[in-house]
N, C-alpha and C positions, 0 to 999 in steps of 0.2 A: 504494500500500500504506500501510494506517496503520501510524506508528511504533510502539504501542501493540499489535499484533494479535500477535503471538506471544512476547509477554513474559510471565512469572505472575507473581502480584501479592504483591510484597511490601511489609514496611515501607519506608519514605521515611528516609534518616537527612538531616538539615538543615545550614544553613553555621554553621562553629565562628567562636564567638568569644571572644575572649580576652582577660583584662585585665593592663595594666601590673601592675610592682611598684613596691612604694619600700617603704623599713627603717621602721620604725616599732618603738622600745624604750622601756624601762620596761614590760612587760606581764608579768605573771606566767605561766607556761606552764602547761600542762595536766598534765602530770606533777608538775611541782613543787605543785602546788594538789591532785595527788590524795595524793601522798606526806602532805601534810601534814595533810589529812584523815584518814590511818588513821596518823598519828604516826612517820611516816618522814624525816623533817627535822628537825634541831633548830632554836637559833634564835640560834647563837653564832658563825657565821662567814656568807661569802655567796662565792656563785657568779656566773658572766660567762662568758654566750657566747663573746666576745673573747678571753677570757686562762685560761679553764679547759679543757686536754683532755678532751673526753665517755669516758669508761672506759664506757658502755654502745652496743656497738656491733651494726650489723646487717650483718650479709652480704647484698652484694646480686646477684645474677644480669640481666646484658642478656637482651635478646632474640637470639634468632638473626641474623646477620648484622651485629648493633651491634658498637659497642663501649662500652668503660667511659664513654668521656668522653659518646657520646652519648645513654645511657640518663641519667647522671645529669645531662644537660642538658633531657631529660623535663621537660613543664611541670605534670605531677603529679607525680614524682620530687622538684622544687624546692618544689612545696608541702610534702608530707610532711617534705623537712630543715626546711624555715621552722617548721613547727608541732613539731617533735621535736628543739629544739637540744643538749637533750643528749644524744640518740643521736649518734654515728661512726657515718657510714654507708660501709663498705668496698667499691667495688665491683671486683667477680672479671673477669677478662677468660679469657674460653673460649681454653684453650690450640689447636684446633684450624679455622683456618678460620672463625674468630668465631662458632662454635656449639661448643653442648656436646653434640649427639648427628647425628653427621654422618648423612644422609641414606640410603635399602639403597641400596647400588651400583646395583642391578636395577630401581627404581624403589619406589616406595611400596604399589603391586600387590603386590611379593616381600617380606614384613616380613624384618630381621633374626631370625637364631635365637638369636647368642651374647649369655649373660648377662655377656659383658664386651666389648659394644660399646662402651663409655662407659668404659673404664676411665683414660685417661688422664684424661677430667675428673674423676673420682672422686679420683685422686690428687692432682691438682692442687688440688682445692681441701681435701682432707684437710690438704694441705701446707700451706695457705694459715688456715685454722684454728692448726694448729700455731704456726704461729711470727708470727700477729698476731690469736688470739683471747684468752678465748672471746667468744663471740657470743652476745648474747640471739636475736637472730630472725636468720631466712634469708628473703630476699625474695626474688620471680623474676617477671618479666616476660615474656609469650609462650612462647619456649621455655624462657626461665630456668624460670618457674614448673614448666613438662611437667617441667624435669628437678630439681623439688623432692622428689617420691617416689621420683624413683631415686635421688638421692645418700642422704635419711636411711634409704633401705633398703639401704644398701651402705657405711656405716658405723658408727662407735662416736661421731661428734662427736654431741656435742648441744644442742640452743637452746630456750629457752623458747618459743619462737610460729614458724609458720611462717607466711607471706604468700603468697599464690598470684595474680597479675594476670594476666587474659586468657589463662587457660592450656588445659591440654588434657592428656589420659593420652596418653603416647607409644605407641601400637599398635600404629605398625610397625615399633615393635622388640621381638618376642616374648620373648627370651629377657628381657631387662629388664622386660617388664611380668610377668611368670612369679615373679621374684623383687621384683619391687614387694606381687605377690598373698600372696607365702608369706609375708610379714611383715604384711600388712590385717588390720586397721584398724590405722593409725599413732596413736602415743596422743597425740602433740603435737597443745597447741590449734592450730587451723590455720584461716585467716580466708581464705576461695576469695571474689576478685570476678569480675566481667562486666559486661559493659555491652548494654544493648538491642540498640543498634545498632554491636555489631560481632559483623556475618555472619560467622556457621559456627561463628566460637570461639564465642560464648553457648552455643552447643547443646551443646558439649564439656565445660562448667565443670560439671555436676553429676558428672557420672562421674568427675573428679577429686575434686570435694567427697566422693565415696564411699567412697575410699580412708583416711580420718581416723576418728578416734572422735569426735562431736558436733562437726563441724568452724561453723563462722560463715558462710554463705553472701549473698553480697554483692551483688545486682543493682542496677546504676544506671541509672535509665531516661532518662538523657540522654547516657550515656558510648560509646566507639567501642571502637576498638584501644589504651587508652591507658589510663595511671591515671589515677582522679577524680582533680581539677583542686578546689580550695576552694570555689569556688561550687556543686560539685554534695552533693545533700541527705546524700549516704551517706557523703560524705569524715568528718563528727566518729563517725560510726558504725567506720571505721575508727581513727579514733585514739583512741577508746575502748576498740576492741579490744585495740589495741597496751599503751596505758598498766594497761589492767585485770591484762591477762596477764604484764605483766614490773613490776608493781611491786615484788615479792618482792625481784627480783635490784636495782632500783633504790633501792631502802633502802638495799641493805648499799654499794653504792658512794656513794649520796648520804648517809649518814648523818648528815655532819658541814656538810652547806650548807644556807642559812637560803633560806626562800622568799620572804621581804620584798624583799629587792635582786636576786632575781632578773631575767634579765634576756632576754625572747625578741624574738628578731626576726622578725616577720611580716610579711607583705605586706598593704595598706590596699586596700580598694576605692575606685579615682579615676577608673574609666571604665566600661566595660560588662562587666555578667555571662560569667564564663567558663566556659558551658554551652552545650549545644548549645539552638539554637531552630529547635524541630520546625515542621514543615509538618503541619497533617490540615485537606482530605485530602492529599493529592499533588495535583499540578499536572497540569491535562491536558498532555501530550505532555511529560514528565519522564519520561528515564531516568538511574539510575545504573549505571554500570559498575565493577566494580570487581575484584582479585585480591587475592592471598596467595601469591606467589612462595615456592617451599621451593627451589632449587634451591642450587649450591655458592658460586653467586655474589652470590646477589639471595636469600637467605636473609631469610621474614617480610616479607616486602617487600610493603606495603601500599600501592597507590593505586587510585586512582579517579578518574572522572571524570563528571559530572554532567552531563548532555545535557539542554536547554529548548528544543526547538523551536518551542514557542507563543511564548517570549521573543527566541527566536533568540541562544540565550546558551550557551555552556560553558564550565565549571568545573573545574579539570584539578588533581590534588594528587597527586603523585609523593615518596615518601619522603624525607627528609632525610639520606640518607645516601650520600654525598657522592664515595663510593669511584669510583664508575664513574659512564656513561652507562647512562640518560636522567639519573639524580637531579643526577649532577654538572653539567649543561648547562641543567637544572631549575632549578638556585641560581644559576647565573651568570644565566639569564632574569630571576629575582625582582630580584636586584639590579640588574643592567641599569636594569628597569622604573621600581624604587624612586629612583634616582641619579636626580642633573640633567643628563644628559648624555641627549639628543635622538637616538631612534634614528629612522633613515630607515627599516627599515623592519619591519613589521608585519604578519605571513603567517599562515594555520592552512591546515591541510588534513584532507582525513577522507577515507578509503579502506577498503577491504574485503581482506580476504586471506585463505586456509586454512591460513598457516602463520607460526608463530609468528615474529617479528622477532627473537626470543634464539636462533631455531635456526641452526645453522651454514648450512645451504642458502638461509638470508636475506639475499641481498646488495644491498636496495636504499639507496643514498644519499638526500640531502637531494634531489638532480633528478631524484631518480625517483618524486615524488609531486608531485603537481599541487596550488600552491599561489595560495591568495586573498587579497587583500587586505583585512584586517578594519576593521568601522567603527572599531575601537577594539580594543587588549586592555591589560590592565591589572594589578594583584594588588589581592588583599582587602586590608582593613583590617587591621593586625599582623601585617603578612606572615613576622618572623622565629617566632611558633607557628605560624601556619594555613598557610602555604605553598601559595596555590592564586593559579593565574592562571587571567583570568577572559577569553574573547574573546566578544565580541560581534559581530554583523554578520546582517544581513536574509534572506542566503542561509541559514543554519541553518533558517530558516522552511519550509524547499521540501526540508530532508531527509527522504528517506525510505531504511529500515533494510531493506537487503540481507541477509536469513537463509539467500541460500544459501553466505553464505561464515560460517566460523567466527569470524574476531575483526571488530573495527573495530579501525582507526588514528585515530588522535587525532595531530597535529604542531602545531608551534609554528618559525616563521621570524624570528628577531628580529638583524635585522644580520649577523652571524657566528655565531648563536647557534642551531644546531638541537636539538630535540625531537621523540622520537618515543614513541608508544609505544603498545601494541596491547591489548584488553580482550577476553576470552569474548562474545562476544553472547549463548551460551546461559545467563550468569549476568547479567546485565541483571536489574535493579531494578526495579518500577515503582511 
């Protein structure tokens, strides 16, 4: 059987790459050079990243399943504070279950009805408004973003801009999108992105942009599941937005600091572009696999893995988040790899199954999958962003793609160290 023969053909997303930081100061920042352009600066005192509190601050929303520390450890999250130091950026941590709109009980098939599915987030971050804003923007990432129209339709706080990243209208929860509707269009300027290549949410992002009056719609045709990164073209189109939309409110707190001795800190270019670098076409016998986990535990939970059997090569990137297995046993592999300590040994396996590995009636262990010895495995280059281990070995060559079972398994054997973890075959890439 070709590997190829029951796949449809999608785009190819390519291997991420990343580049170092280092501080680089004395730069004027983009804000300060716009204030002083329409005369919002004087020229009598001066400002410092270092020693001045930003009194202009954004609210930030993780994604489902994060947390605070590791949305703002996001390597487009770190650009955004490098280029905006005098924004506070606050980030919210979802009081329930590290999401803000928990899951229908009944499935995603059954939408919620109640217009106060979301009420504890609603309070929580009312609360949170209260006694550390106000806030010029509210930002949201994945689910943060989904639940940007339900919080400023369910209250009185208010911000100059809203930011929308890789997001989506929450649908299946009725009663919430009901009352998101009875207040459309929202009048806040409101900047919705997306990226090419990240499957399913792209196709989502306009019907949240439709919810805004003249919202700013942001396609990055190199970008995934994540925020633009500095090297992609659209990142100064978003900080234009930012500094356009809140220079008002940035006057009246910057009135009295001078732009000469300003002072930002940005990250230099000292290795490779931190974009994606596309394949066209695709590679004969390349597939990707890949999900979007929504469940209680693995919330957003984005991986993938990139199958070459013409190279006899795969490519395996399991989320950074660290809570549980696979992701947790995922980081201990990288490091493992990365350290000078010599592992004996060096295994993958690939299998087939009808049922999912997260479902309870899945009890196989690490000896219950038949495992090989690879020519090599290894990680990418900057493994603390890209997080992808790479095995190689000549048997990849001689796969061929089992479609009467529903997922593949993908494993990883490294000393003490197992990996597992299963993919849709019906959503394969090619």
């Amino acid at each position: 059987m070709n590997l190829l023969n029951q796949m449809k053909p999608i785009k190819l997303i390519g291997d991420f790459l990343f580049k170092k930081r280092k501080q680089k100061s004395l730069q004027t920042s983009p804000l300060a050079l716009a204030l002083a352009a329409c005369g919002g600066v004087s020229e009598n005192n001066s400002i410092s990243s270092s020693s001045t509190s930003p009194s202009l601050k954004i609210l930030a929303l993780h994604g489902g399943g994060e947390t605070p520390a590791s949305f703002k450890g996001q390597d487009g999250v770190v650009s955004l504070m490098n280029n905006l130091y005098e924004f506070e950026f606050v980030f919210a941590d979802a009081p329930l279950n590290n999401v803000w709109m928990q899951n229908p009980p009944s499935g995603k098939g059954q939408p919620t009805t109640d217009p106060n599915w979301a009420g504890n987030s609603i309070a929580y971050l009312d609360d949170l408004v209260s006694q550390q804003g106000p806030f010029v923007g509210i930002l949201g990432y994945s689910q943060g973003a989904a639940f940007i129209p339900v919080y400023l339709a369910n209250t009185s706080s208010k911000f100059d801009i809203a930011l929308m990243y890789n997001g989506y209208l929450p649908s299946t929860h009725q009663g919430l999108m009901e009352t998101i509707n009875s207040v459309a269009p929202l009048q806040i300027p409101a900047m919705i992105f997306s990226g090419e290549y990240d499957y399913g949410f792209n196709a989502m992002a306009q019907d949240l942009a439709n919810m805004f009056t003249n919202p700013h719609y942001i396609r990055s045709l190199v970008a995934g599941h994540h925020l633009p990164l500095e090297g992609d073209p659209v990142f100064s189109q978003i900080l234009n937005f930012i500094i356009t939309n809140t220079s008002s409110s940035a006057s009246t707190f910057l009135g009295s600091m001078s732009v000469e001795d300003a002072v930002n800190v940005e990250s230099s270019v000292d290795d490779k572009p931190n974009f994606l670098t596309l394949k066209e076409p695709p590679h004969e016998g390349e597939l990707i696999f890949y999900k979007e986990e929504s469940n209680a535990s693995t919330t957003d939970d984005f991986d993938y893995v990139i199958l070459n059997t013409r190279q006899g090569e795969i490519t395996i990137h399991i989320e950074d988040d660290t809570s549980s297995a696979p992701a947790l046993n995922f980081r201990m592999g990288l490091d493992l790899l990365q350290s000078d300590d010599v592992t004996s040994k060096k295994q993958y396996s690939i299998s087939f199954s009808s049922t999912n590995s997260e479902d309870n009636s899945y009890s196989k262990s690490y000896s219950g999958y038949d495992w090989l010895d690879a020519d090599s495995i290894s990680t990418s280059e900057n493994v603390v962003s890209n997080k992808q281990i790479i095995i190689k070995d000549e048997e990849i060559k001689n796969l061929n793609l089992d479609t009467h079972y529903d997922y593949i398994n993908f494993g990883i054997l490294l000393d003490n160290i197992f990996v597992m973890d299963d993919f849709l075959i019906v959503d394969a890439i090619t």
